[in-house]
DSSP file (Angstrom, degrees, kcal/mol; ACC not computed):
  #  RESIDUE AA STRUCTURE BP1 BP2  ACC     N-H-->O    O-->H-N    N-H-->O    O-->H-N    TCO  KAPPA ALPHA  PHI   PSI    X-CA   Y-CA   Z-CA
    1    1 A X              0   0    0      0, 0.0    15,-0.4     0, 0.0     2,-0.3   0.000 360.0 360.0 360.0 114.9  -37.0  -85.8  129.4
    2    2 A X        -     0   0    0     13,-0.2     2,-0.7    14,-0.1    13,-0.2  -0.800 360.0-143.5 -81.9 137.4  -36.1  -87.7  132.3
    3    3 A X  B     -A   14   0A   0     11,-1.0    11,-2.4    -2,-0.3     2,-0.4  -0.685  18.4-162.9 -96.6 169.0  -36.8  -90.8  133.9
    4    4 A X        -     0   0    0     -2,-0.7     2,-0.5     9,-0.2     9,-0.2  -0.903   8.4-175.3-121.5 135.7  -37.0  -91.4  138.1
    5    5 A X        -     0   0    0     -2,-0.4     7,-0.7     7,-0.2     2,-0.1  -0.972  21.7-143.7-124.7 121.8  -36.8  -94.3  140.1
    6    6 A X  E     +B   11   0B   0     -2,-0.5     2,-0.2     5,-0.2     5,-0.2  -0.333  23.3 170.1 -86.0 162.2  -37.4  -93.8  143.4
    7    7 A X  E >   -B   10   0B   0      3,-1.8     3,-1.7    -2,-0.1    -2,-0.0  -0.915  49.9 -79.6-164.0 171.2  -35.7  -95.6  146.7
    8    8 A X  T 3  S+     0   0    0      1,-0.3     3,-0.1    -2,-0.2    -2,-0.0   0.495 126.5  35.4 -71.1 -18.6  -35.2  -95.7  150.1
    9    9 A X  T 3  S-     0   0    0      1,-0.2     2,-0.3     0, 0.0    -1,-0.3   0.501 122.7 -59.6-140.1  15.8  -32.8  -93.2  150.0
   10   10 A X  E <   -B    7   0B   0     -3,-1.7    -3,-1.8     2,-0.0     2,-0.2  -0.975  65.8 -58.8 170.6-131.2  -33.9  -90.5  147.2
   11   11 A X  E     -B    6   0B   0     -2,-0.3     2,-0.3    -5,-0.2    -5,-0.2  -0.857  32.0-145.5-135.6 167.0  -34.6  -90.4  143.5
   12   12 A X        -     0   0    0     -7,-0.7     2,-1.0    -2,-0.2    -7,-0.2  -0.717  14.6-151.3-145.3 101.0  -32.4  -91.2  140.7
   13   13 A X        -     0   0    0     -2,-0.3     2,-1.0    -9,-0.2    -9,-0.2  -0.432   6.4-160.9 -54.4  82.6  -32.7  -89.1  137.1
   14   14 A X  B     -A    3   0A   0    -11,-2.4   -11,-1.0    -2,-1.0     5,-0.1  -0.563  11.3-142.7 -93.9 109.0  -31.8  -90.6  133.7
   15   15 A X     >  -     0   0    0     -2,-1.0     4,-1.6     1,-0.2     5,-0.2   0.102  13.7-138.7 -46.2 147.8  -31.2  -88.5  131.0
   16   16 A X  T  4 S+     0   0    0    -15,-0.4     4,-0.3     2,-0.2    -1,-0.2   0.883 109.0  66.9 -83.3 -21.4  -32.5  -89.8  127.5
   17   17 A X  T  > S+     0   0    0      2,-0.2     4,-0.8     1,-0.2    -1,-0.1   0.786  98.5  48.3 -31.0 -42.3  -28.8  -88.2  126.5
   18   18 A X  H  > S+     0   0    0      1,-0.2     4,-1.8     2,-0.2     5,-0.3   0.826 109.6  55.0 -97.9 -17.6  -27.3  -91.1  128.5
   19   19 A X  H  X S+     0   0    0     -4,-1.6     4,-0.9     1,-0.2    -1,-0.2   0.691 111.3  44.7 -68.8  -5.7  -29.6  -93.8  126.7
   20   20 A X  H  > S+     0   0    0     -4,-0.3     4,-1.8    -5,-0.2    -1,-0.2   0.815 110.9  46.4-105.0  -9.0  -28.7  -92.9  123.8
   21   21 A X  H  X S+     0   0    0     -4,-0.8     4,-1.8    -3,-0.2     5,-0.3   0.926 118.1  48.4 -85.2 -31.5  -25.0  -92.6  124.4
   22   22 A X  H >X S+     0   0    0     -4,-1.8     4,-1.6     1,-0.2     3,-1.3   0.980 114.1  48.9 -31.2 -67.7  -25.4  -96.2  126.2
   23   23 A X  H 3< S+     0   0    0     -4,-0.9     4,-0.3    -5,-0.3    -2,-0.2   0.812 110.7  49.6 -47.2 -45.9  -27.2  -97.0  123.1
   24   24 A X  H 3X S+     0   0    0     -4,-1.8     4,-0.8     2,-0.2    -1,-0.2   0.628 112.1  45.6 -60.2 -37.1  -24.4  -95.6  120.8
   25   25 A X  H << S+     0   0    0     -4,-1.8    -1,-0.2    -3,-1.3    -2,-0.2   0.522 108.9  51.8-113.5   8.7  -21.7  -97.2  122.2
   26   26 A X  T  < S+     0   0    0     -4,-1.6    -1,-0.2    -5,-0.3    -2,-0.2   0.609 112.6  49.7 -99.3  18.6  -23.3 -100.8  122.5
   27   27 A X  T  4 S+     0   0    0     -4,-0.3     3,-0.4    -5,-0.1    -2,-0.1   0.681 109.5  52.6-109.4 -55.2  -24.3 -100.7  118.8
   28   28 A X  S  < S+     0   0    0     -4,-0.8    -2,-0.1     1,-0.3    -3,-0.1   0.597  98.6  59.5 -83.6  -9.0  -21.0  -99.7  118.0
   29   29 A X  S    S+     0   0    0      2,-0.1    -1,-0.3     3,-0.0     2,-0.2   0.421  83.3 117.4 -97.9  13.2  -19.3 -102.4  119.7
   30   30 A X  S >  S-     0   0    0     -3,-0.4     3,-1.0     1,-0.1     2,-0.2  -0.583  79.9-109.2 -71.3 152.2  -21.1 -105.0  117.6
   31   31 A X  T 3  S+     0   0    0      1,-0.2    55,-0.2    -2,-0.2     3,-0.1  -0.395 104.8  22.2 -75.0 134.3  -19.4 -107.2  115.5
   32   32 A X  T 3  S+     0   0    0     -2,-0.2    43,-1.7     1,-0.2     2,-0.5   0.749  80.8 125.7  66.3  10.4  -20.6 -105.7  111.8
   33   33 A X  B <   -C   74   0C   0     -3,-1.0     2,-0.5    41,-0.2    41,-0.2  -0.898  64.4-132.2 -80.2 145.2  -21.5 -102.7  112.6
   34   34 A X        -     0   0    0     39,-1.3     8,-0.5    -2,-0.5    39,-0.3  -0.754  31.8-174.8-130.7 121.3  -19.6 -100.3  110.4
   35   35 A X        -     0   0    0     -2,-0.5     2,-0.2     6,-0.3     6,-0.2  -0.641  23.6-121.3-109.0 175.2  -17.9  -97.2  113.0
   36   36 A X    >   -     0   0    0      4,-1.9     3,-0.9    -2,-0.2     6,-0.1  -0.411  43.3 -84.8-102.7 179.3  -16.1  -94.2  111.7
   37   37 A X  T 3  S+     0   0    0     -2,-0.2    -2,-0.0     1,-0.2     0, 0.0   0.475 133.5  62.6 -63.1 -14.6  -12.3  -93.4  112.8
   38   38 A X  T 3  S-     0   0    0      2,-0.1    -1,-0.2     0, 0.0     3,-0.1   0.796 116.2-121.2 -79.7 -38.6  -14.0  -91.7  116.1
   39   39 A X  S <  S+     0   0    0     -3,-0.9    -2,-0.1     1,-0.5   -11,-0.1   0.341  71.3 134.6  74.9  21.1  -15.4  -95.3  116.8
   40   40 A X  S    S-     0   0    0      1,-0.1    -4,-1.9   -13,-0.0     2,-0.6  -0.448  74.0 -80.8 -69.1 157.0  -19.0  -93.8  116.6
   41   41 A X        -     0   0    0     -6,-0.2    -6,-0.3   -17,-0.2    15,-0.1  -0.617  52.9-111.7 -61.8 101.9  -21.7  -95.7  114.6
   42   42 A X        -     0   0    0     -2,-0.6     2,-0.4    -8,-0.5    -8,-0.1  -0.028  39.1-163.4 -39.1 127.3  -21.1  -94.8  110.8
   43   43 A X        -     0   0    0     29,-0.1     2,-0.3    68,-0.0    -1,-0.1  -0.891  20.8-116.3-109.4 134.0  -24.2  -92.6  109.7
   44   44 A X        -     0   0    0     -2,-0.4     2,-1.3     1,-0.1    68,-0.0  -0.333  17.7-126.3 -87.8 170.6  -25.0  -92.1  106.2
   45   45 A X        +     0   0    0     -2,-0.3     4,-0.1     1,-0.2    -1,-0.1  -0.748  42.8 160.9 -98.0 102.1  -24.8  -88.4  104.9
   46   46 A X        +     0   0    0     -2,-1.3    -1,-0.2     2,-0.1     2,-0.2   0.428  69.0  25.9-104.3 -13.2  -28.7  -88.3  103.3
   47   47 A X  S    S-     0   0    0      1,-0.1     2,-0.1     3,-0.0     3,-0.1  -0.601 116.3 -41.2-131.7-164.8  -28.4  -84.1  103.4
   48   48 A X        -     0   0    0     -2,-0.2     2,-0.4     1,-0.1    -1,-0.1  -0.316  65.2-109.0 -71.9 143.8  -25.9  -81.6  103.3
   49   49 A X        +     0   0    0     -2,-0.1     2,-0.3    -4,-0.1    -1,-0.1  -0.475  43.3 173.9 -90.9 130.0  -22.6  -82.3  105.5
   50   50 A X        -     0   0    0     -2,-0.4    -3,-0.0     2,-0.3    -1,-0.0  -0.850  44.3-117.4-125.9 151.0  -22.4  -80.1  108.4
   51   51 A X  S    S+     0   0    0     -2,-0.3     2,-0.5     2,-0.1    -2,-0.0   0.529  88.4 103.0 -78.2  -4.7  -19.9  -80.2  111.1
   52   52 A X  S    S-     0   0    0      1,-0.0     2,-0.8     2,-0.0    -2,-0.3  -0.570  75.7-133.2 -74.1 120.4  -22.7  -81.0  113.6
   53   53 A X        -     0   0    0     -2,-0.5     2,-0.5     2,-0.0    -2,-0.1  -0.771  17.1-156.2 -99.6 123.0  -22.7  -85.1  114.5
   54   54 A X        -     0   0    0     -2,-0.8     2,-0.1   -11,-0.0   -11,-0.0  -0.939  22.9-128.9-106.5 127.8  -26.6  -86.0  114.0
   55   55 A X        -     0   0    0     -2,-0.5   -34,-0.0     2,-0.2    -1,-0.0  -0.425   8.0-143.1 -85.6 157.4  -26.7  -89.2  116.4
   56   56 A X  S    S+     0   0    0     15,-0.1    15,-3.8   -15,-0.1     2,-0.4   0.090  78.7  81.6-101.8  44.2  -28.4  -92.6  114.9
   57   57 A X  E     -D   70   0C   0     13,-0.2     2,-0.4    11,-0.0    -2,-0.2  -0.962  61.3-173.1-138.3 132.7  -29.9  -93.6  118.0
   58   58 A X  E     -D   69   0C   0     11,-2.1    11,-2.1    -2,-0.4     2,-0.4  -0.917   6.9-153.4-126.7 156.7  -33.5  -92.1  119.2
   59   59 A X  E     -D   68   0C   0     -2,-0.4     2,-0.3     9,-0.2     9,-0.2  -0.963  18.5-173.2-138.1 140.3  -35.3  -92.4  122.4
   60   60 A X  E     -D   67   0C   0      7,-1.7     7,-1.3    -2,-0.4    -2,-0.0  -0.785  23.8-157.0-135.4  83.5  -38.8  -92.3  123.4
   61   61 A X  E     +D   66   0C   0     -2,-0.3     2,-0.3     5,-0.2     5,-0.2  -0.330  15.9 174.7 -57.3 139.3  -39.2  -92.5  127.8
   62   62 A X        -     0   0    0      3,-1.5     3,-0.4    -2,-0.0    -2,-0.0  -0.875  39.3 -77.9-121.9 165.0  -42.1  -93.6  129.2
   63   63 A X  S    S+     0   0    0     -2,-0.3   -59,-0.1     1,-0.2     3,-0.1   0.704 123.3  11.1 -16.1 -48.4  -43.2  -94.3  132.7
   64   64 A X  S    S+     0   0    0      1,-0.1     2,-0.4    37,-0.1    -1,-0.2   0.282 131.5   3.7-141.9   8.7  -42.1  -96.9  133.2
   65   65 A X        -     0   0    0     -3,-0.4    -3,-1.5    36,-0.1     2,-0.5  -0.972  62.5-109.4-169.0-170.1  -39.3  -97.9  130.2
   66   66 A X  E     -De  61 103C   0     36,-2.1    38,-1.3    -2,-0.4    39,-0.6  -0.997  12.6-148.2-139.1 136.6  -37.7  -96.4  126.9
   67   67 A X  E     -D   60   0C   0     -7,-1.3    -7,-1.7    -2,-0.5     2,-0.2  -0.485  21.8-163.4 -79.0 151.6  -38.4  -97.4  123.6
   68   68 A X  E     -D   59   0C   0     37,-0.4    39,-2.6    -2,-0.2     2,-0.3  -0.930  13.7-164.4-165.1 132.8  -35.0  -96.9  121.3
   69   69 A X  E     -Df  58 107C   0    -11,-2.1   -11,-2.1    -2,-0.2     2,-0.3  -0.983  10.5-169.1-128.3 126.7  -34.8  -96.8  117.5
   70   70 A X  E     -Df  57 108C   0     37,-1.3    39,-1.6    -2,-0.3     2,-0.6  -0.743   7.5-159.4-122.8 157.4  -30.8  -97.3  116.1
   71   71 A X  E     + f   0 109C   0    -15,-3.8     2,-0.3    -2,-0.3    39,-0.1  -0.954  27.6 172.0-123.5 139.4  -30.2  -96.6  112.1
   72   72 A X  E     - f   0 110C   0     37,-1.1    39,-2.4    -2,-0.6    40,-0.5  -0.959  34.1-138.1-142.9 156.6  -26.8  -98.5  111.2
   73   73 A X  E     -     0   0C   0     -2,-0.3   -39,-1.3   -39,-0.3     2,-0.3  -0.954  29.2-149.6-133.0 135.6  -24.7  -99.4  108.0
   74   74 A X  E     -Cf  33 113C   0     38,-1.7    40,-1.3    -2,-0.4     2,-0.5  -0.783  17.0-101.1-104.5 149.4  -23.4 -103.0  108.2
   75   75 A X  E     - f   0 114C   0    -43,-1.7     3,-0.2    -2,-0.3    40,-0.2  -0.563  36.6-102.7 -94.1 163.8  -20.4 -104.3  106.7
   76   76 A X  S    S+     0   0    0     38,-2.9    40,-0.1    -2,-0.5     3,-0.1  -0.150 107.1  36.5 -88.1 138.2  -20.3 -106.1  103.8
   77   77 A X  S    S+     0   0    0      1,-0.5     2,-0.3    -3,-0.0    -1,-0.2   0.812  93.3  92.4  73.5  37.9  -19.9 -110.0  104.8
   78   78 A X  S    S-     0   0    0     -3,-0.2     2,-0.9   -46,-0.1    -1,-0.5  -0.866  86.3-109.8-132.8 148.6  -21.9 -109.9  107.8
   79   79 A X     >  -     0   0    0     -2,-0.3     4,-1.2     1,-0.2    -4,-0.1  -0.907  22.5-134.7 -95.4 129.9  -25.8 -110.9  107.4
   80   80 A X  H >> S+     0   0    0     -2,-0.9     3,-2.0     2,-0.2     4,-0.9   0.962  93.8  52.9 -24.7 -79.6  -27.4 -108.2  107.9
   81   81 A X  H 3> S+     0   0    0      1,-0.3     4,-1.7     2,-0.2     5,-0.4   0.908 106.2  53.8 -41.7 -62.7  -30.3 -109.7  110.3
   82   82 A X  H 3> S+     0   0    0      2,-0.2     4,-1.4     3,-0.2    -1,-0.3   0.750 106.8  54.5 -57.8 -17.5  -27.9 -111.2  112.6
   83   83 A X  H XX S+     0   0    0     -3,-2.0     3,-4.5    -4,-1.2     4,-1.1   0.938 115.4  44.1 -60.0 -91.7  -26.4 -107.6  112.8
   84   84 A X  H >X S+     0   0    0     -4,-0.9     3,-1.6     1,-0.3     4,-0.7   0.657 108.8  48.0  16.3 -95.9  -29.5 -106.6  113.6
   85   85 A X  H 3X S+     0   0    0     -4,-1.7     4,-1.2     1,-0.2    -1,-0.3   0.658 107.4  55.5 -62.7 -11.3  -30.5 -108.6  115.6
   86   86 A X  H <X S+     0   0    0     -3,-4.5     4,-1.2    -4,-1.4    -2,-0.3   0.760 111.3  60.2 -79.9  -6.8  -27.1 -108.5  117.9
   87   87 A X  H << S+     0   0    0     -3,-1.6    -2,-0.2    -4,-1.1    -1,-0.2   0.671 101.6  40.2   4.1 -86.6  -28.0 -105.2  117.9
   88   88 A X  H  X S+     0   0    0     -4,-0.7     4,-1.2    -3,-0.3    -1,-0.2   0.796 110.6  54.4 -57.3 -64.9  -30.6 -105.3  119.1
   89   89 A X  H >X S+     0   0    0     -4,-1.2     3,-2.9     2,-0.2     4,-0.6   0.898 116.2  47.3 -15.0-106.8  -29.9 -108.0  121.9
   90   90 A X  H 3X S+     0   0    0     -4,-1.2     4,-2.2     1,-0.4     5,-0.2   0.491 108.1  47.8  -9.2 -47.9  -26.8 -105.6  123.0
   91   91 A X  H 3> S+     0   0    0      2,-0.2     4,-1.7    -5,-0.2    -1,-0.4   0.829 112.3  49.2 -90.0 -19.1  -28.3 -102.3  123.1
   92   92 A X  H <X S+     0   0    0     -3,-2.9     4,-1.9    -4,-1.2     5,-0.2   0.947 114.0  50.0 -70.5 -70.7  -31.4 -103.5  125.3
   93   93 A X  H  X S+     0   0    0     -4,-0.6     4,-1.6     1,-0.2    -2,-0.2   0.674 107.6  50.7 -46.7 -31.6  -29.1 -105.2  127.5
   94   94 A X  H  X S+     0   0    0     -4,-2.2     4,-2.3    -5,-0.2     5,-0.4   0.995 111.6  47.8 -39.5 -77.8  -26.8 -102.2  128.0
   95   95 A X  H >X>S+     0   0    0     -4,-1.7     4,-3.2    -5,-0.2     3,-1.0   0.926 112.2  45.3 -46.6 -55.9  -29.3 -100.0  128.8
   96   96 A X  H 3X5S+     0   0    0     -4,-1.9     4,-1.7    -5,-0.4    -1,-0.2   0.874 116.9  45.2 -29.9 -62.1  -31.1 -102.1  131.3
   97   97 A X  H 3<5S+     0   0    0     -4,-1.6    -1,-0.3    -3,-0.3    -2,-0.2   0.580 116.8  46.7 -86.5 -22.1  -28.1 -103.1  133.0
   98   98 A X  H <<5S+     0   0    0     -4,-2.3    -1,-0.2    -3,-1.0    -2,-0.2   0.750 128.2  13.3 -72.8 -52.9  -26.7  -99.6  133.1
   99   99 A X  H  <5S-     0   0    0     -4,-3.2    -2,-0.2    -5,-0.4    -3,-0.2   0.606  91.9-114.0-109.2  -9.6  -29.7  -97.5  134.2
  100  100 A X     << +     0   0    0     -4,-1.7     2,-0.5    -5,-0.9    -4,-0.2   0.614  67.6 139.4  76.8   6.0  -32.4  -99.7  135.6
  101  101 A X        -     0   0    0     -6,-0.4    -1,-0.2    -5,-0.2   -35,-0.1  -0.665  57.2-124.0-109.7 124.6  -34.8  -98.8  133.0
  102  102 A X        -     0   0    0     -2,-0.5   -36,-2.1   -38,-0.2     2,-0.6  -0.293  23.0-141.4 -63.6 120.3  -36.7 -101.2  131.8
  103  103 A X  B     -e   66   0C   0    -38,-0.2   -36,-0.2     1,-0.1    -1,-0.1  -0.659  14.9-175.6 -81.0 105.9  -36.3 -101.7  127.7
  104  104 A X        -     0   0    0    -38,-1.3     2,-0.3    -2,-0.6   -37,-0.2   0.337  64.9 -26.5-107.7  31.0  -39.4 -102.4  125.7
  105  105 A X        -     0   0    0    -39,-0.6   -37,-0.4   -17,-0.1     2,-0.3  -0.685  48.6-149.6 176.1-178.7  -38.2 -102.9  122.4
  106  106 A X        -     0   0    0     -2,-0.3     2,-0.3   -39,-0.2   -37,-0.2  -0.913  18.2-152.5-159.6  97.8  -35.1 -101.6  120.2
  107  107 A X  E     -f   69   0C   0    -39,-2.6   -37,-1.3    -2,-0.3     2,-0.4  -0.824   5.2-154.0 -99.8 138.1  -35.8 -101.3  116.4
  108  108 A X  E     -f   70   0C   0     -2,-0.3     2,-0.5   -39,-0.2   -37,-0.2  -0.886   8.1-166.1-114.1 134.9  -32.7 -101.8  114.4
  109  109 A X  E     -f   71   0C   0    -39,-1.6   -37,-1.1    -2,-0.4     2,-0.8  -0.963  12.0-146.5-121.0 110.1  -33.1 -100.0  111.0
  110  110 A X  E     +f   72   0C   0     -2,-0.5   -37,-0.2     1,-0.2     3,-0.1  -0.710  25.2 169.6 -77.1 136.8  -30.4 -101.0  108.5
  111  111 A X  E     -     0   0C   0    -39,-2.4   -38,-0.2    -2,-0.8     2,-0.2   0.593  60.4  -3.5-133.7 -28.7  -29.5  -97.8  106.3
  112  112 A X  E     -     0   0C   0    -40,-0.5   -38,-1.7   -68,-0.0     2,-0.3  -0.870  52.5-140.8-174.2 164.2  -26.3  -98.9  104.3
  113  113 A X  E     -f   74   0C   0    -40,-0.2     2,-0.9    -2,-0.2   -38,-0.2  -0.872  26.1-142.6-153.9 119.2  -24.0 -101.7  104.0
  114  114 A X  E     -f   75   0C   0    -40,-1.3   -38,-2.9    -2,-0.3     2,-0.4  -0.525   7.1-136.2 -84.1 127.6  -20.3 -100.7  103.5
  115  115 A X              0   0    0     -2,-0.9   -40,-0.0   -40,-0.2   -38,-0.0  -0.766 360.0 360.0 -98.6 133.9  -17.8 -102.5  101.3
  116  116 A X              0   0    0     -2,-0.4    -1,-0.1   -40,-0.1    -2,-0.0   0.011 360.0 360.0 -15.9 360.0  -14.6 -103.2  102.5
């Protein structure tokens, strides 16, 4: 699914592949967020481990904005909410400021919290 924003001098096509990698890598630059050695967002392994990287960021386009939902593991000796919520904060503003697309909301889902 794409979205289009039209302009004076065509149209301009945003993948929901690049929100989520937008999404992926402003998540992962938060302070308490728990990354892997890749510097991806750590995901926890809830099934069987497959060489296949299942991302923790989902996207839902609309007409006129994207919804975006991130699952994260925090590290231990952060609060949690305020992870969360810079999260949150972070990843709206990426996208926006990246694509033009307007963000109406970013749900932060906490999944883990990794000790040191």
């Amino acid at each position: 699914m794409d979205t289009k924003t039209g302009n004076n001098i065509g149209t301009l096509k945003v993948s929901a592949g690049v929100i989520v990698s937008i999404a992926e890598t402003a998540a992962a630059e938060t302070e308490g967020v728990a990354v892997g050695s890749d510097g991806r967002i750590a995901v926890s392994a809830g099934g069987p481990l497959t060489s296949k990287f299942i991302s923790p960021v989902r996207v839902k386009l609309s007409a006129d904005s994207a919804a975006i939902a991130v699952d994260i593991i925090t590290e231990s000796g952060y609060k949690a909410f305020e992870v969360a919520k810079a999260v949150q904060e972070h990843v709206k503003s990426s996208v926006q400021n990246m694509t033009g697309i307007a963000v109406s909301k970013v749900n932060v889902r906490i999944t883990a919290i990794r000790s040191k």
